[in-house]
PDB file as gemmi writes it, atoms N, CA and C in Angstrom:
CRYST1    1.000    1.000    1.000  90.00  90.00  90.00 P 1                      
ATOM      1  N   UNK A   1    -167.411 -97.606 -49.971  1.00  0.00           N  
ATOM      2  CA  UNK A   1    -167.363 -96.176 -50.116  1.00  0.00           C  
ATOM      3  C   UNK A   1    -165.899 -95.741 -50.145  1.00  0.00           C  
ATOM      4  N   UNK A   2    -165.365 -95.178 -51.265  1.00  0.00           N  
ATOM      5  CA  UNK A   2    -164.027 -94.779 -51.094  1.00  0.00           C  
ATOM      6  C   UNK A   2    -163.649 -93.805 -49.971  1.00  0.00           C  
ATOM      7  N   UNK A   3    -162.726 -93.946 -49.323  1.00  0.00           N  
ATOM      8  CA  UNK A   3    -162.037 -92.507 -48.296  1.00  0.00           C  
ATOM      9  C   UNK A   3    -160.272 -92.466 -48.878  1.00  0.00           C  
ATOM     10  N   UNK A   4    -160.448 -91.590 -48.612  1.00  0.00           N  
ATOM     11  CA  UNK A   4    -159.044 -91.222 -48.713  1.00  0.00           C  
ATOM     12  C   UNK A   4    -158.213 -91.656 -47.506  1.00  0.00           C  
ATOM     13  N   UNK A   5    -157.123 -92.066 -47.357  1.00  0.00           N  
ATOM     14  CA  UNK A   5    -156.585 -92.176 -46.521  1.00  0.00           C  
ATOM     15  C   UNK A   5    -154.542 -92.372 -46.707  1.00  0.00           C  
ATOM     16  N   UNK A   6    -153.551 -92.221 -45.247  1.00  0.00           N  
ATOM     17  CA  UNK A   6    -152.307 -91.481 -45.736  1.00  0.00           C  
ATOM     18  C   UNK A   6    -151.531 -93.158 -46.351  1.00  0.00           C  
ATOM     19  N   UNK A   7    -150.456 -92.824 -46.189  1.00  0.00           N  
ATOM     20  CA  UNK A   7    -149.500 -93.750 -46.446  1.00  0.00           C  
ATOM     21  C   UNK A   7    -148.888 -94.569 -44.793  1.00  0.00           C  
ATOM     22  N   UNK A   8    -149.446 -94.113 -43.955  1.00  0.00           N  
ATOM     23  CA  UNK A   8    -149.020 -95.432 -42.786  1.00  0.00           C  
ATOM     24  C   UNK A   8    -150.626 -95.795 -42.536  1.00  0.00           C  
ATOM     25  N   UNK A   9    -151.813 -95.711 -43.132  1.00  0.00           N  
ATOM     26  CA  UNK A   9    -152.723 -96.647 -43.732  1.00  0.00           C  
ATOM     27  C   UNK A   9    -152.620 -97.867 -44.646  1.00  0.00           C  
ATOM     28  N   UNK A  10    -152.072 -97.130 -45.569  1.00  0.00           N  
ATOM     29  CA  UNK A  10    -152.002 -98.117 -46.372  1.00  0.00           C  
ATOM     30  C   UNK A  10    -150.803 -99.152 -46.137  1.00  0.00           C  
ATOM     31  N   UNK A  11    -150.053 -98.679 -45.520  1.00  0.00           N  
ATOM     32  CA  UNK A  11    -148.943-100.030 -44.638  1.00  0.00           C  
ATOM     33  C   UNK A  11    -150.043-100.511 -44.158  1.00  0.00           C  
ATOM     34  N   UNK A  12    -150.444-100.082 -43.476  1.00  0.00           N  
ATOM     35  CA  UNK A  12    -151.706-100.970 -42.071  1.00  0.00           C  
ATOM     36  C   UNK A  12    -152.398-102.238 -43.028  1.00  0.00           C  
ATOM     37  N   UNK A  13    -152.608-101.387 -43.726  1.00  0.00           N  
ATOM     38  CA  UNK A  13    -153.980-102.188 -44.721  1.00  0.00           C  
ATOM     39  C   UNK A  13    -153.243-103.217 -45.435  1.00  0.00           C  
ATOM     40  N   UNK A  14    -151.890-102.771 -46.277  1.00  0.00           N  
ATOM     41  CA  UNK A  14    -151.342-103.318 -47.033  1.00  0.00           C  
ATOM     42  C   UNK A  14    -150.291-105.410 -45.973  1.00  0.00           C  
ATOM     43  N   UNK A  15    -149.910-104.779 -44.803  1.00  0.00           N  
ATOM     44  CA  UNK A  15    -149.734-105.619 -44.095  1.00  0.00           C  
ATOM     45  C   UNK A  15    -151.211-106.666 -43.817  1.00  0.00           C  
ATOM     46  N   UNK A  16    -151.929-106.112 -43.561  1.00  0.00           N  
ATOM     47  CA  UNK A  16    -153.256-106.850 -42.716  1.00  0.00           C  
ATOM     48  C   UNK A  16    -153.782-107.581 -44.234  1.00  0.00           C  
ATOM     49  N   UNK A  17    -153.373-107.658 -45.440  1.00  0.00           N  
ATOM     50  CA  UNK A  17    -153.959-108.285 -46.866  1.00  0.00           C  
ATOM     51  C   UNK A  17    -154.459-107.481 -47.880  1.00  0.00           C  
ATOM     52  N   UNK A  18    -154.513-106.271 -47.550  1.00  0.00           N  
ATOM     53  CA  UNK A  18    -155.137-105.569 -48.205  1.00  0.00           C  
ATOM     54  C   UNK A  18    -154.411-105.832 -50.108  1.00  0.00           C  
ATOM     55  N   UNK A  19    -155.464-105.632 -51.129  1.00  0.00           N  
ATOM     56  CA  UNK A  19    -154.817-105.613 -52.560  1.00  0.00           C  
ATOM     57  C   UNK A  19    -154.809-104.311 -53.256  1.00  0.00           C  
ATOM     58  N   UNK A  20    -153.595-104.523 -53.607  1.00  0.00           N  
ATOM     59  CA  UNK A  20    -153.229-103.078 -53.781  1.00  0.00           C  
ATOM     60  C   UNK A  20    -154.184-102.825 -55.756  1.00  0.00           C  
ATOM     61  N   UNK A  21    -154.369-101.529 -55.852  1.00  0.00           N  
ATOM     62  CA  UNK A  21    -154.874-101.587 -57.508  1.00  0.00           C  
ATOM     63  C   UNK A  21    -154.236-100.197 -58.068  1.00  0.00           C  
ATOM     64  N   UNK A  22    -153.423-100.504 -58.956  1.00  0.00           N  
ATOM     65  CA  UNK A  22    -153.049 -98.906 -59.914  1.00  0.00           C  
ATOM     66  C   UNK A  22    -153.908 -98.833 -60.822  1.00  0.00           C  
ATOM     67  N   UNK A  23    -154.336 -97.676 -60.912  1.00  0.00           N  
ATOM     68  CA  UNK A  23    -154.902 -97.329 -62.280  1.00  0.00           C  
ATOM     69  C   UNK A  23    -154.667 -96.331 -63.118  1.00  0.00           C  
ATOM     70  N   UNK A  24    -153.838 -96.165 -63.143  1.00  0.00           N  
ATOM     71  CA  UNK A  24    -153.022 -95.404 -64.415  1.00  0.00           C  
ATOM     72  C   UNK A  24    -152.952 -96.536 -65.550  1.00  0.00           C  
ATOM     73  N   UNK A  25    -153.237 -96.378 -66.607  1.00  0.00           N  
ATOM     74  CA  UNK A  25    -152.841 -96.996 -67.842  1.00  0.00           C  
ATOM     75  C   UNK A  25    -151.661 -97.743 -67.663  1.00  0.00           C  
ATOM     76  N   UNK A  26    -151.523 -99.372 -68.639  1.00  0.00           N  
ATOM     77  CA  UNK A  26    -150.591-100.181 -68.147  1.00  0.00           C  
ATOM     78  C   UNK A  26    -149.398-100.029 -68.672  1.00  0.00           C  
ATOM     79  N   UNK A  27    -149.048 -99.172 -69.663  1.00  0.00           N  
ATOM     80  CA  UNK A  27    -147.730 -98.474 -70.134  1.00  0.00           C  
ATOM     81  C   UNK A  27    -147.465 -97.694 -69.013  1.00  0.00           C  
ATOM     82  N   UNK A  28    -147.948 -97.071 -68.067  1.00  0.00           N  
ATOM     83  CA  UNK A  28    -147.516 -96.440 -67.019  1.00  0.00           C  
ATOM     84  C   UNK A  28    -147.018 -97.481 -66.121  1.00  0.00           C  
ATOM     85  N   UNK A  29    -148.053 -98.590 -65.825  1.00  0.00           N  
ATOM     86  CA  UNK A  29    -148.143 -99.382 -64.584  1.00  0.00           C  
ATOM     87  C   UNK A  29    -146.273-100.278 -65.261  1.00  0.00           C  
ATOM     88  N   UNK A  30    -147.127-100.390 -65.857  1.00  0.00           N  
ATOM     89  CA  UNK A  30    -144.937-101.154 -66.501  1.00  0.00           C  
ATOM     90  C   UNK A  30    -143.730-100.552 -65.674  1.00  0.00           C  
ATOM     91  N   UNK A  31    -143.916 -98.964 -65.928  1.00  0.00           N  
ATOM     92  CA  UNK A  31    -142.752 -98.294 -66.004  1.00  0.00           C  
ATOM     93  C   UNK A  31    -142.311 -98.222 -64.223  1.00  0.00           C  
ATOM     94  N   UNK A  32    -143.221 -98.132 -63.692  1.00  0.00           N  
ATOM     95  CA  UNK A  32    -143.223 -97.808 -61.787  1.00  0.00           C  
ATOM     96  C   UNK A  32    -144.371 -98.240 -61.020  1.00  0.00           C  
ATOM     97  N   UNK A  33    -144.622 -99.125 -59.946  1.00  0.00           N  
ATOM     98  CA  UNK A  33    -145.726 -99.627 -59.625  1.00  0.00           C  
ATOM     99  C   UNK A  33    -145.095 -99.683 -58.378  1.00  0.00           C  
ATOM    100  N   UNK A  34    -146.281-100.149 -56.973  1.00  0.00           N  
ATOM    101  CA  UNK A  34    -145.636-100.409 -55.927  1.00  0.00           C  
ATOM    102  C   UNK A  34    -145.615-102.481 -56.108  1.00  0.00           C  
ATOM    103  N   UNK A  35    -145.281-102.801 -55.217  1.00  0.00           N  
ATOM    104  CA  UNK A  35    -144.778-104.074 -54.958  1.00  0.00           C  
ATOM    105  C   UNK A  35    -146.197-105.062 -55.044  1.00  0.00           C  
ATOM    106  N   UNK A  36    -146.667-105.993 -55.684  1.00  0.00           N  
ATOM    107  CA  UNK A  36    -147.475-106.574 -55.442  1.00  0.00           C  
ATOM    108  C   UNK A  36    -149.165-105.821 -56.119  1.00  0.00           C  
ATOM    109  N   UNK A  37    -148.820-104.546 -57.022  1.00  0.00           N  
ATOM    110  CA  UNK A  37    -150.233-103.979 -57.244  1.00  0.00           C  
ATOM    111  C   UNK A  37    -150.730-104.759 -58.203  1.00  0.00           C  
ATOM    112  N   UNK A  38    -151.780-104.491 -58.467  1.00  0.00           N  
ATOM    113  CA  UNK A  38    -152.516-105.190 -59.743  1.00  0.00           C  
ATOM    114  C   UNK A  38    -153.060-103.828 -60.598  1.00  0.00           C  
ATOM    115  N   UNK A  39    -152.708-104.059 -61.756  1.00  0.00           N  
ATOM    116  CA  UNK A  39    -152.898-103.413 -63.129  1.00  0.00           C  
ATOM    117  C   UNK A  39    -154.499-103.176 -63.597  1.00  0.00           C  
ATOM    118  N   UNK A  40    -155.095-101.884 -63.163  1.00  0.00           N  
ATOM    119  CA  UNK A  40    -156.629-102.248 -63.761  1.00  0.00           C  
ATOM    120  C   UNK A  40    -156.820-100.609 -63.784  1.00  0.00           C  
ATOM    121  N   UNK A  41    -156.339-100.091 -65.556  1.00  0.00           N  
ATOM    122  CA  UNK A  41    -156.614 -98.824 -65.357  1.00  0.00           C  
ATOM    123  C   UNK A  41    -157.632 -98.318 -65.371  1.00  0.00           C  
ATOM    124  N   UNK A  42    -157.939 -97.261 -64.882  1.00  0.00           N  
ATOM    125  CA  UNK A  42    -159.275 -96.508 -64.568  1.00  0.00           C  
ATOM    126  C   UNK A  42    -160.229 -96.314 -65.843  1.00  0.00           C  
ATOM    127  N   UNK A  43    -159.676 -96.211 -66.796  1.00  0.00           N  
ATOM    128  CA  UNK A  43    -160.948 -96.059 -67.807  1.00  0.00           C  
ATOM    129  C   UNK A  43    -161.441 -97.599 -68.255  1.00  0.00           C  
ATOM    130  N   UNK A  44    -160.690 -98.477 -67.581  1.00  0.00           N  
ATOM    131  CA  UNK A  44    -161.380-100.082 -67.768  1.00  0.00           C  
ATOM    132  C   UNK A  44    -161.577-100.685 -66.378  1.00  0.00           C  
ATOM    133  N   UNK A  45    -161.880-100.223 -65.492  1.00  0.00           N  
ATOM    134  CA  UNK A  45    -162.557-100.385 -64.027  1.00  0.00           C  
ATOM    135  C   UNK A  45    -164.171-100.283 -64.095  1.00  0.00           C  
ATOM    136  N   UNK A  46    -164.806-101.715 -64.485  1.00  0.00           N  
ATOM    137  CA  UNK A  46    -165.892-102.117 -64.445  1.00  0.00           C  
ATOM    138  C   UNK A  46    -165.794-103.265 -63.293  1.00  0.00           C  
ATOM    139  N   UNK A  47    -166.826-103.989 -63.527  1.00  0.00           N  
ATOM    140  CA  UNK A  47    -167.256-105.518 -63.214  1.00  0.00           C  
ATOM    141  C   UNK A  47    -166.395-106.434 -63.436  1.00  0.00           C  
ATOM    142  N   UNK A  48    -166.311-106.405 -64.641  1.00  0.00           N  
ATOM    143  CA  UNK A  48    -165.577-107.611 -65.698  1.00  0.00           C  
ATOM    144  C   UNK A  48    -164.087-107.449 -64.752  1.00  0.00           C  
ATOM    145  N   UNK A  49    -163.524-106.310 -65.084  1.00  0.00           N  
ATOM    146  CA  UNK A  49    -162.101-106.156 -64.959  1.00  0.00           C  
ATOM    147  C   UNK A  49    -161.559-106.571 -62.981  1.00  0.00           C  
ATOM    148  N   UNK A  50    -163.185-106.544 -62.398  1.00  0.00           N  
ATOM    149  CA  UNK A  50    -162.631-106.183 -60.820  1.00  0.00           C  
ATOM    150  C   UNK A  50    -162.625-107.396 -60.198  1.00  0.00           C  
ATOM    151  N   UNK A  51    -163.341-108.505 -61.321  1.00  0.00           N  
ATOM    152  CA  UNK A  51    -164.062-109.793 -60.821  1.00  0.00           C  
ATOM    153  C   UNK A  51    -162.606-110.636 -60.181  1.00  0.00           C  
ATOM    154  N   UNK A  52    -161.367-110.438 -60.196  1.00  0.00           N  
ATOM    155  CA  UNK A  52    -160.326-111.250 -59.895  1.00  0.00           C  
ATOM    156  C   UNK A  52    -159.629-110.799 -58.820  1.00  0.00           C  
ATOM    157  N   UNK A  53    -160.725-109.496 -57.909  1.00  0.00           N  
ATOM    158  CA  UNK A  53    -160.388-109.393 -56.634  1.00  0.00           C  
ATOM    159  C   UNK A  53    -160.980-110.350 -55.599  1.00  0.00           C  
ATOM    160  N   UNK A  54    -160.681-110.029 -54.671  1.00  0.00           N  
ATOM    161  CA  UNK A  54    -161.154-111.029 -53.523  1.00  0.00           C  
ATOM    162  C   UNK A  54    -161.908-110.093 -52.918  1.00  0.00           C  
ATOM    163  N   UNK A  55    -163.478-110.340 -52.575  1.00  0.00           N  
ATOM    164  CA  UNK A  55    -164.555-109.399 -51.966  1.00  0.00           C  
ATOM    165  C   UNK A  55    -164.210-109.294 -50.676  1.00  0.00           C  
ATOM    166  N   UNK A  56    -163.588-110.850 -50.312  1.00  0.00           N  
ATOM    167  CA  UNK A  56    -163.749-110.246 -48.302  1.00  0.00           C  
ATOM    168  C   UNK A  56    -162.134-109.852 -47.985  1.00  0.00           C  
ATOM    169  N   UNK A  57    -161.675-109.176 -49.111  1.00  0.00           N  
ATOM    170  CA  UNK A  57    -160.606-108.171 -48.646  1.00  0.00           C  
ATOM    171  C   UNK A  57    -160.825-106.811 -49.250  1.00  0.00           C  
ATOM    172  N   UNK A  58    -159.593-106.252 -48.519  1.00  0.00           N  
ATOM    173  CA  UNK A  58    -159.737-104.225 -48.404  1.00  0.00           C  
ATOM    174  C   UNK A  58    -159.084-104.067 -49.850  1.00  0.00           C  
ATOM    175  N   UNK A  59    -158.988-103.209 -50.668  1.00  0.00           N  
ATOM    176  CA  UNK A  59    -158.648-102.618 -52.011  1.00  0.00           C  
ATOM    177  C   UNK A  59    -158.077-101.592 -51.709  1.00  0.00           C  
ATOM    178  N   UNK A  60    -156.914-101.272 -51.630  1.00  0.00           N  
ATOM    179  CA  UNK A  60    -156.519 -99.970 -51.789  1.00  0.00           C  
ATOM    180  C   UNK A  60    -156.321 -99.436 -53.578  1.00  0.00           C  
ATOM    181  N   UNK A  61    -157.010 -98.513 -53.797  1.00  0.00           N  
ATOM    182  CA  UNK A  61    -156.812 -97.962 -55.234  1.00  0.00           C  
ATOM    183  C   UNK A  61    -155.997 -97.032 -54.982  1.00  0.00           C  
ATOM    184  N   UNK A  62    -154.571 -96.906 -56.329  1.00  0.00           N  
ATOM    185  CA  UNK A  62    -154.282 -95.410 -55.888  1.00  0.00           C  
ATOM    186  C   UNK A  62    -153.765 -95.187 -57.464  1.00  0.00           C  
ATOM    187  N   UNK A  63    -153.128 -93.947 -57.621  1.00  0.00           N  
ATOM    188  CA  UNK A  63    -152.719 -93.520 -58.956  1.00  0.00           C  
ATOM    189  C   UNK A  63    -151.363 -92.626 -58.830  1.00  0.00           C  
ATOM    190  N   UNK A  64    -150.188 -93.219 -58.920  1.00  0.00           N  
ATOM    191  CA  UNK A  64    -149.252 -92.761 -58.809  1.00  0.00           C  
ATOM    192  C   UNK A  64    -149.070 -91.680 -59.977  1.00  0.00           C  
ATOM    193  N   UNK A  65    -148.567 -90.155 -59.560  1.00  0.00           N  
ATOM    194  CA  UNK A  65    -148.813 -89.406 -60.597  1.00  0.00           C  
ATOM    195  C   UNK A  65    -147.100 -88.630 -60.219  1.00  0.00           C  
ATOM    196  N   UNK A  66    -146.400 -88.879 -60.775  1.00  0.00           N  
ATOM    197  CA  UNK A  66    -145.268 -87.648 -60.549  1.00  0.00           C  
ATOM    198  C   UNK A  66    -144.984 -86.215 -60.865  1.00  0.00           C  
ATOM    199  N   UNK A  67    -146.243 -85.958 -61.263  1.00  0.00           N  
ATOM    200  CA  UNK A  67    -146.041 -84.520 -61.382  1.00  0.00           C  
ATOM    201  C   UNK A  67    -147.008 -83.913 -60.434  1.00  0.00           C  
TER     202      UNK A  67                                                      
END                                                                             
């Protein structure tokens, strides 16, 4: 179930294994990403695309937007 949650979560999570996922389009993901994310933009976030996560870890999704 997605929740929202802040940025000293996602340290928490991101320390403890968590995998990070951008989904902004990968001409975006090129240009600025955090450290270690994986590339799976949102309008291609199925099955197919998610299968190269690891189930018995946490996912943080996020979408870096600068405006």
């Amino acid at each position: 179930m997605p929740t929202e949650i802040g940025r000293d979560e996602v340290r928490r999570l991101i320390e403890g294994g968590a995998q990070l996922v951008e989904v902004l389009p990968a001409d975006q993901y090129e240009e600025a990403h955090l450290p270690r994310a994986i590339s799976i933009p949102l309008t291609e976030l199925k099955r197919e695309t998610t299968s190269r996560l690891e189930r018995d870890r946490p996912v943080v999704v996020y979408c870096y937007d600068a405006q």
